[in-house]
ZASETI-637835 format. One line per field, with one value per residue (C-alpha): residue number from 1; residue in one letter; x, y, z. Coordinates in pm, whole numbers, plus 50000, padded with zeros to 5 digits. Example, Ala and Ser with C-alpha at 12.3 -4.5 7.8 and 13.67 -1.06 7.14 Angstrom:
<nodes>
pos	(1|2)
code	(A|S)
u	(51230|51367)
v	(49550|49894)
w	(50780|50714)
</nodes>
This chain:
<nodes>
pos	(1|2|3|4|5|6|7|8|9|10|11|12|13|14|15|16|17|18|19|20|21|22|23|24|25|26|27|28|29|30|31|32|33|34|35|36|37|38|39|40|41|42|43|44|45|46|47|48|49|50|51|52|53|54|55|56|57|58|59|60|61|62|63|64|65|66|67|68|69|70|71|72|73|74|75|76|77|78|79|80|81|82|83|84|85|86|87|88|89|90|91|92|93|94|95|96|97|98|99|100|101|102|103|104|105|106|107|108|109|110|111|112|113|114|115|116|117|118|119|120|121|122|123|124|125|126|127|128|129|130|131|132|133|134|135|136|137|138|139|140|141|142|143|144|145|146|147|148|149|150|151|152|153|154|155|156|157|158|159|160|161|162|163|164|165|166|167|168|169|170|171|172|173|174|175|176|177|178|179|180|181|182|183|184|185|186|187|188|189|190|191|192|193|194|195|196|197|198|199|200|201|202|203|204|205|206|207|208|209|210|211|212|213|214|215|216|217|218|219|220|221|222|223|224|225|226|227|228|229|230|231|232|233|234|235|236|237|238|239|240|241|242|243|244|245|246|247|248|249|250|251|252|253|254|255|256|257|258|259|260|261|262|263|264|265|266|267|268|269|270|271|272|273|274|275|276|277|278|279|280|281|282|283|284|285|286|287|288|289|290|291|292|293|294|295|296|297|298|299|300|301|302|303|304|305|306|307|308|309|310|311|312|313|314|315|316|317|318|319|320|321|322|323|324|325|326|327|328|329|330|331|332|333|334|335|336|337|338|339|340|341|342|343|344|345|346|347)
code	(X|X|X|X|X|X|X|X|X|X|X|X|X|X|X|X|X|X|X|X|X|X|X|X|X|X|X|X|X|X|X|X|X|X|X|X|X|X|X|X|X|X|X|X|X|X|X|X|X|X|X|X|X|X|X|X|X|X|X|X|X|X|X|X|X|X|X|X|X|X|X|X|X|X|X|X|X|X|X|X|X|X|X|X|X|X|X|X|X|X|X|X|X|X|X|X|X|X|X|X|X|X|X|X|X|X|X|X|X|X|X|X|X|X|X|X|X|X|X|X|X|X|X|X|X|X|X|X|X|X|X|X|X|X|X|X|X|X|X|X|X|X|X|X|X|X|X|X|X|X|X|X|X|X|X|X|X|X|X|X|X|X|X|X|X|X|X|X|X|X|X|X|X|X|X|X|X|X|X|X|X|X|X|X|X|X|X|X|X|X|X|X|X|X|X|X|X|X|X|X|X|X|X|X|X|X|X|X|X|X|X|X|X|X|X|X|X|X|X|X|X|X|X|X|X|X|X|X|X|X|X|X|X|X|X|X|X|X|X|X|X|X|X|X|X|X|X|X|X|X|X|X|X|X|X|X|X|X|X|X|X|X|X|X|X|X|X|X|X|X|X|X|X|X|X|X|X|X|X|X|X|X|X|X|X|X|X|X|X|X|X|X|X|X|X|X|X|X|X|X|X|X|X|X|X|X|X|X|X|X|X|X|X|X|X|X|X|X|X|X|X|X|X|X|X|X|X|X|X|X|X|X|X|X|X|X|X|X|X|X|X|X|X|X|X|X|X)
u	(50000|50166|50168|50008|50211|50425|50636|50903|50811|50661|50984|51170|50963|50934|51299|51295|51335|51140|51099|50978|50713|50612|50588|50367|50110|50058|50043|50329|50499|50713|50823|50580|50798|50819|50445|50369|50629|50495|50122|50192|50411|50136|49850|50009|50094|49744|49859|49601|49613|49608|49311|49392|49763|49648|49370|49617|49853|49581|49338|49084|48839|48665|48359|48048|47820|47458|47257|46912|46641|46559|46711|46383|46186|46043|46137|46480|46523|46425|46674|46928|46835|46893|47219|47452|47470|47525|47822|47917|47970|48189|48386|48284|48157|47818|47833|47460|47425|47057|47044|46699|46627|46870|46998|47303|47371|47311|47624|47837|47857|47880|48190|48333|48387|48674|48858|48793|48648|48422|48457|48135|47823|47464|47185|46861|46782|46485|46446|46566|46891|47001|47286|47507|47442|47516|47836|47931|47889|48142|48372|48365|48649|48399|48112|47752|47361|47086|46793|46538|46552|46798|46822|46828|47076|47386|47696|47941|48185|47974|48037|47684|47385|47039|46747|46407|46049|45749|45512|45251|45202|45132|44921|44688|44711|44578|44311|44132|44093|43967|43692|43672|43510|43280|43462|43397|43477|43864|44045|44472|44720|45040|45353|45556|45566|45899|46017|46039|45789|45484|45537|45527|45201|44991|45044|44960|44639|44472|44611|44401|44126|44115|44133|43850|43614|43584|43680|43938|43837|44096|43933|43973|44356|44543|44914|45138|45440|45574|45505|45226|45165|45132|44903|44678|44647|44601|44323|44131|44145|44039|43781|43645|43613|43462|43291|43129|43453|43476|43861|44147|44470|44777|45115|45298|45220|45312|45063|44809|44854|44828|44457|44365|44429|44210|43939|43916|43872|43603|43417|43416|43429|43764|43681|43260|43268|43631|43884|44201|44547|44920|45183|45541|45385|45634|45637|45371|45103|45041|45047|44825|44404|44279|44568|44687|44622|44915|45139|45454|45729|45988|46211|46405|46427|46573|46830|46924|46964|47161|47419|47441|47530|47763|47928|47964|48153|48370|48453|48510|48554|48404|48141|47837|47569|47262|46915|46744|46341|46144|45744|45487|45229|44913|44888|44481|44426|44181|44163|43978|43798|43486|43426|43315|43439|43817|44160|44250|44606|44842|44786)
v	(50000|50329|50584|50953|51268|51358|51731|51491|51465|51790|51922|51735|51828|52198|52223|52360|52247|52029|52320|52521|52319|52264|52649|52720|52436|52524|52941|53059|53360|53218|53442|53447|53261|52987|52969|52938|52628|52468|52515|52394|52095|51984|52039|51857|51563|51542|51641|51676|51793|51620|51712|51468|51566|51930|51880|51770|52020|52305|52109|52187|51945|52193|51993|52002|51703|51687|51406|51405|51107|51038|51194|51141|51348|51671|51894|51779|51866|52170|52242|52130|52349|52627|52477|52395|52712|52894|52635|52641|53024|52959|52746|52403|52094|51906|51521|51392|51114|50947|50831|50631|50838|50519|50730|50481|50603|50964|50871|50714|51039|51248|51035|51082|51417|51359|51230|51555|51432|51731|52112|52096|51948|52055|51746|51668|51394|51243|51090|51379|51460|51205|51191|50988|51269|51551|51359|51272|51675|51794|51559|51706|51865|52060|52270|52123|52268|52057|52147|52025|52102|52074|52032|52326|52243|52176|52175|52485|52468|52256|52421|52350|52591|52518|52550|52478|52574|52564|52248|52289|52661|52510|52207|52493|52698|52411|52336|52650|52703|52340|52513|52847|52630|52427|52140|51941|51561|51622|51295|51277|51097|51101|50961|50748|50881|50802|51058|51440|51549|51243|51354|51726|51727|51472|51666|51922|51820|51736|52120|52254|52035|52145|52534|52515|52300|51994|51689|51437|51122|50824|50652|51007|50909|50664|50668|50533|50635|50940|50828|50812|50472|50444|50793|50567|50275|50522|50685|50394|50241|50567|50668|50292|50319|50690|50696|51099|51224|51545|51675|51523|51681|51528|51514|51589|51645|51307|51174|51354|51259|50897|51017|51199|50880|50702|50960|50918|50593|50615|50837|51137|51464|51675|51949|51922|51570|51598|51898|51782|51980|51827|51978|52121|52280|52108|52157|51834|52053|52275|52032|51743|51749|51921|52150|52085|52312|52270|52422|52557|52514|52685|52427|52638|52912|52659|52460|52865|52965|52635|52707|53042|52973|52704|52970|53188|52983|52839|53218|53386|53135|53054|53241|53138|52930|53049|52966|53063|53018|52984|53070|52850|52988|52828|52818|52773|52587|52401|52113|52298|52586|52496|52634|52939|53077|53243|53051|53281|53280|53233|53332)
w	(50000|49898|50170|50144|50107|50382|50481|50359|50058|50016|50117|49833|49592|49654|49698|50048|50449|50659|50899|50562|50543|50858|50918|50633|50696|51047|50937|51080|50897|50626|50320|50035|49783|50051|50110|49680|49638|49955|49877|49517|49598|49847|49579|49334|49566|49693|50049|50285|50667|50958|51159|51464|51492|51441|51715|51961|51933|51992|52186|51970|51733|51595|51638|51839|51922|51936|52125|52067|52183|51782|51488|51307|51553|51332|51677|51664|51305|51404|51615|51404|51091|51336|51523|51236|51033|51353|51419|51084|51060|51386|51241|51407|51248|51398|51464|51532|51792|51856|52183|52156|52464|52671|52963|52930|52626|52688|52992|52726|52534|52818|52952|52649|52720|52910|52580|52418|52097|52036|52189|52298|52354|52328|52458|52537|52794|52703|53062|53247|53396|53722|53923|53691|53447|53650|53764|53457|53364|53624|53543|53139|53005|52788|52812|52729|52730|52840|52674|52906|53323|53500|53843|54095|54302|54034|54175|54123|53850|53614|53268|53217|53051|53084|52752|52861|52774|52973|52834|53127|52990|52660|52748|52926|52689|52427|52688|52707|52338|52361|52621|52449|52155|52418|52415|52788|52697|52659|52632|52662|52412|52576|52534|52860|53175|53277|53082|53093|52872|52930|53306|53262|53030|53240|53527|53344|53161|53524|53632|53336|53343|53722|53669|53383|53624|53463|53630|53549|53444|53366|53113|52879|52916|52709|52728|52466|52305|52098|51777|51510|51505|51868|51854|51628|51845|52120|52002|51884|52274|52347|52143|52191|52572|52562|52205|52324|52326|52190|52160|52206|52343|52209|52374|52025|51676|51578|51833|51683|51333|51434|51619|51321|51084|51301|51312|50935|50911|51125|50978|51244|51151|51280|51427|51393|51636|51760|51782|51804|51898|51901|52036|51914|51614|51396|50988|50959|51145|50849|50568|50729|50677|50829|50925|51296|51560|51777|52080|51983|52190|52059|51921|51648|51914|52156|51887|51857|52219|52265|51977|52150|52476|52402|52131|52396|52658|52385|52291|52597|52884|53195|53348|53573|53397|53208|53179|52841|52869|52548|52625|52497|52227|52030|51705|51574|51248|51111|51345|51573|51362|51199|50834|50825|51113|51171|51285|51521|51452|51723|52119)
</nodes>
């Protein structure tokens, strides 16, 4: 197997020293007749850098890593589209990791942290953030943002940032437009509730449900997973147990999709027999039928305020840690609007 380019070789072939070389592919002042031959020689041998033995010299990958429950989610594309170019124009490269939303896994990448294989990282545990996690974040040799909560009593010198919205805002939010239309039989698709979100927006749901009067009734629940297949086989348990139903509040916009594919099959009219809402007001909530009326929770804003912060601390060192809140708003489309009558926009 024939080896690559070397300075060596360069070096032979542009007629000049080793330490020529060496100066002008690492930028050091060298004179300009120097830099041409070098640059040339190396083009025409097909040289190209070392980014390992150039990361260990300056401690620096120029990377940043992003670990996110499921790549395929439409909220974690979100925050991507907004993430990389804002990397990018830094000067850092983004490495995707799906975690499957496996708190092991979430550790694994965390630990790794110690190795310096990226600059930085930005994730999201799906399960919330335990012990092992916020041990495994003081022991980092680089800075990371949880989007998500964090715990309130972190201890000090974490290089840790904190991105987190306000889902029990939004799930009330979703709920009295739900009333405001004189909707009363309000069932719940939600996803697990051993993680951070299915917790959040049950509790949630029976806080609303509460403050609007109406009582809370378990067989308008049905809990499932985050995913439109599982919305599907939610709603049809649902809407077979508690056939009067007249909304349904989904715990994402995936969820919802699933409950509106049921709802045509069966025949029932969306929103004249059953509103429906989802939440995270991804892309899919405009282009489905009838359009979605769904929550937003911010997720370009928060993919944004992530890259930020983590820009930030990368750029000008340590300082204390930062919480950036994203508010909750409702967006009204056609899932819940009955022709004739206006959207409403967003609230």
């Amino acid at each position: 197997m024939t080896e690559g380019p070397t300075i060596t070789t360069i070096a032979q072939r542009a007629g000049v020293s080793i330490a020529s070389v060496s100066r002008v592919l690492n930028g050091l002042p060298t004179r300009e007749d120097t830099v041409r031959r070098v640059m040339r020689a190396a083009d025409e041998l097909g040289y190209v850098p070392n980014s390992v033995a150039r990361s260990l010299r300056n401690r620096r990958t120029d990377q940043i890593a992003f670990a996110m429950a499921d790549i395929g989610n439409p909220v974690y594309v979100a925050m991507v589209r907004e993430i990389q170019p804002l990397l990018k124009e830094a000067g850092y490269r983004l490495l995707i990791h799906s975690t499957d939303g496996q708190a092991e896994d979430e550790l694994g990448v965390l630990r790794g942290l110690r190795e310096r294989y990226v600059d930085g990282l930005i994730i999201s545990p799906l399960r919330g953030v335990t012990e092992e996690h916020v041990e495994a974040i003081v022991a980092a040799r680089a800075p990371v943002v949880v989007i998500g909560s964090l715990p309130e009593d972190m201890p000090e010198g974490a290089l840790v940032d904190n991105v987190r919205t306000d889902s029990r805002t939004g799930v009330r939010l979703a709920l009295e437009h739900l009333h405001a239309i004189g909707r009363r039989r309000i069932g719940f698709l939600n996803g697990p509730l051993d993680t951070v979100p299915g917790a959040a927006r049950a509790a949630a749901y029976r806080e609303a449900l509460e403050a609007l009067g109406l009582p809370y009734d378990e067989d308008l629940v049905e809990v499932g997973d985050f995913y439109r297949d599982s919305g599907a086989r939610a709603a049809r348990a649902l809407l077979s147990r508690v056939p009067g139903v007249d909304a349904l509040m989904c715990a994402n916009d995936l969820i919802a999709l699933g409950a509106l594919d049921v709802l045509r099959e069966q025949g029932r009219d969306v929103p004249g027999d059953v509103a429906v809402v989802g939440m995270d007001d991804t892309d899919l909530a405009s282009v489905t039928w009838p359009t979605l009326t769904s929550v937003s929770l911010g997720s370009a804003e928060r993919g944004r305020a992530a890259a930020g912060l983590l820009l930030d601390r990368l750029q000008n060192g340590p300082r204390e840690p930062r919480v950036a809140v994203v508010r909750p708003s409702l967006t009204i489309r056609g899932s819940t609007t009955l022709p004739g009558t206006s959207p409403g926009g967003a609230r």
